[in-house]
Every structure is written in C-alpha cells, then in structure tokens.
C-alpha positions as CSV (number, residue, x, y, z in Angstrom):
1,X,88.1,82.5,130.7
2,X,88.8,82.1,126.8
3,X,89.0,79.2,125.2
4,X,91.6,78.8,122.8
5,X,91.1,76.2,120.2
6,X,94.0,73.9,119.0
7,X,93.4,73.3,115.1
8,X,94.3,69.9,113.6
9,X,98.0,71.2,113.1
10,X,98.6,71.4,116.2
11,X,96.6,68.8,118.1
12,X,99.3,66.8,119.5
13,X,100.3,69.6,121.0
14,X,96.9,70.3,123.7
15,X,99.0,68.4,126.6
16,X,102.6,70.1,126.3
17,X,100.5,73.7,125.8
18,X,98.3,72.9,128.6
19,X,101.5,71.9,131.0
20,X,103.2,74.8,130.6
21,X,100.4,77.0,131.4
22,X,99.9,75.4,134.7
23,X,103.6,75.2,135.4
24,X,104.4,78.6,134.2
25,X,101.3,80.1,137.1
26,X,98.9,81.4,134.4
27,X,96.7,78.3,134.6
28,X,95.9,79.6,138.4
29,X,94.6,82.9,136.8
30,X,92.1,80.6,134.9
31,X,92.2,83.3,132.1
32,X,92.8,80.5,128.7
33,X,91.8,76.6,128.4
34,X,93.2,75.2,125.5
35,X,90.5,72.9,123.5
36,X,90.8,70.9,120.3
37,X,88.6,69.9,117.9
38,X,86.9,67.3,119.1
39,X,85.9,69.2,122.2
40,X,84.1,71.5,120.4
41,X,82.4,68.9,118.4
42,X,84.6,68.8,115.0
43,X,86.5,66.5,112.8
44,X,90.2,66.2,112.6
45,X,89.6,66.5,108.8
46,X,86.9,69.8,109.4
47,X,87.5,72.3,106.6
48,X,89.3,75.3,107.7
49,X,86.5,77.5,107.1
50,X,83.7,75.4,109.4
51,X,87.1,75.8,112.3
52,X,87.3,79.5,111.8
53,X,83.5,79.8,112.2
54,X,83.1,77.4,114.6
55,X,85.9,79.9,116.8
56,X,84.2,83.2,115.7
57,X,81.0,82.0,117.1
58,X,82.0,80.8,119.8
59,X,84.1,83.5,121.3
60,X,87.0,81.1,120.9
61,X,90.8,82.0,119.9
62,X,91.7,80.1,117.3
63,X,95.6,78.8,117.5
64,X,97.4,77.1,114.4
65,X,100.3,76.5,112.4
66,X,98.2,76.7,109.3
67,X,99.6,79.1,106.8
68,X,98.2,77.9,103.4
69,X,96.1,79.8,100.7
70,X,95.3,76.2,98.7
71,X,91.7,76.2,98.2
72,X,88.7,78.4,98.4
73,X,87.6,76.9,101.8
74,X,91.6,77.1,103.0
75,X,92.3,79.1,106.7
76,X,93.7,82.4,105.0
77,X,91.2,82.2,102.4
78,X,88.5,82.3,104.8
79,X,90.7,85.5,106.9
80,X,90.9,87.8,103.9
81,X,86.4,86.9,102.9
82,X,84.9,86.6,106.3
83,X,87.2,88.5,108.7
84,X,85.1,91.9,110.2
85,X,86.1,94.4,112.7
86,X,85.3,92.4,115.8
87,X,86.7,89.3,114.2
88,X,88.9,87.4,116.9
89,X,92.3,86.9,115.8
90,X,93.8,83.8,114.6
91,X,97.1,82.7,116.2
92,X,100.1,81.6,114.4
93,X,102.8,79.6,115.7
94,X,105.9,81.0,113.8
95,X,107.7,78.0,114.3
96,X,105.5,74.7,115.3
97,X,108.2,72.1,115.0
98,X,110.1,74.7,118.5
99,X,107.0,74.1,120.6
100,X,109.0,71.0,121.6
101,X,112.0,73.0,122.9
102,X,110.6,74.7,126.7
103,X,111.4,77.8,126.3
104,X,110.2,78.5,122.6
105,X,106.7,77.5,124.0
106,X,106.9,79.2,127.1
107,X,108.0,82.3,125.0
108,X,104.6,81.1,122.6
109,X,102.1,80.8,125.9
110,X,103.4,84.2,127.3
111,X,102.6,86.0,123.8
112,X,99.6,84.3,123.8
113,X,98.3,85.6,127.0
114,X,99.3,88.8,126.5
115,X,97.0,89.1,123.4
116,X,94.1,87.4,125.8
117,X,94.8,90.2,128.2
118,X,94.2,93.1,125.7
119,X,91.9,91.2,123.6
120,X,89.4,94.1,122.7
121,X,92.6,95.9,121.0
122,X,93.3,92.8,118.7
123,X,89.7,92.6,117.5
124,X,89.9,92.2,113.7
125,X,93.3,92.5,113.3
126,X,93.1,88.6,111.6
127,X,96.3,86.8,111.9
128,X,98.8,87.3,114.7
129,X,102.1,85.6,114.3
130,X,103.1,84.6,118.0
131,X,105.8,84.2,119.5
C-alpha cells in the first residue's frame, strides 16, 4: 500500500477522496490510503519543501493543488532543485474546486491509481497533472 499525502491545499478534501475510493471498490484492493499532514507529523503551515521531503522519504505520493513558483522554498521550486531520477511524482489536481462534483473526482481517483499501479515507470517524472 502507498500512502498518498494530501498537502494543505487540499486537506478538506481527505474524507470525500477517501469515500470514493471505498465506494468506487479500489479501497478493497488496499493499494492507496490517503493521509494529511498532520498524520505524518506536519503543520498545516509546513513549507513546501519540508512536504516534498517529508513524501520523498517516506515513499509517499504527494497529491496537491499547489502550482506556485513564489519563493525559494515554494512546491515547484523545490521540483526543478531536488527532483532525481527515482524521485516520486507529485500529483496535480487540474481542477480542485471539481473534486466536489462525483464524477470529476472519481475521474481524479482512477488517474490516480493508475499511476500507483505503474509507479516504477513514473519515477522522476516530477509533476503529473491528473485527472
């Protein structure tokens, strides 16, 4: 099982995410468990690069909405200085504000577990815009 990790853009969304895996059957395969920040022992407020390292070394997927390139320590900033060959991917939610709408996150969770399926091929490839 891989944990994916819900950054602080999308932390409201754990429950909805984690309800339509187990309604949509992939929750039986036990092959994701969606986890925030806290779980893992951060701050709401945790700098986006202490998130992406905190993911990297912890063999989690890290899933977002966070696009920006503001500051040194921002989430994309961190991609293009730190990312390696057998980096795990960071997850983009196209569209965040859609996760509300059913079928827009069902079309997000079966993306996602596609990529967790044929992980080793997504290694380093950074960012993946999903869905």
């Amino acid at each position: 099982m891989i944990a994916v990790l819900l950054d602080n853009d999308l932390s409201g969304m754990l429950d909805l995410l984690d309800n339509a895996l187990q309604r949509s059957g992939w929750g039986e395969l036990q092959l994701l468990q969606f986890v925030s920040l806290h779980q893992v022992g951060l701050a709401d407020n945790a700098i986006d690069r202490e998130v992406w390292r905190t993911a990297q070394t912890s063999g989690m997927i890290l899933l977002t909405a966070n696009r920006n390139l503001k500051d040194p320590d921002s989430l994309e900033q961190t991609i293009r200085e730190e990312n390696t060959p057998f980096s795990l991917p960071v997850i983009t939610i196209s569209d965040p504000q859609e996760l509300i709408n059913p079928d827009y996150r069902d079309r997000c969770l079966n993306r996602l577990v596609e990529i967790v399926f044929d992980l080793e091929n997504y290694l380093g490839s950074a960012r993946l815009f999903i869905p």
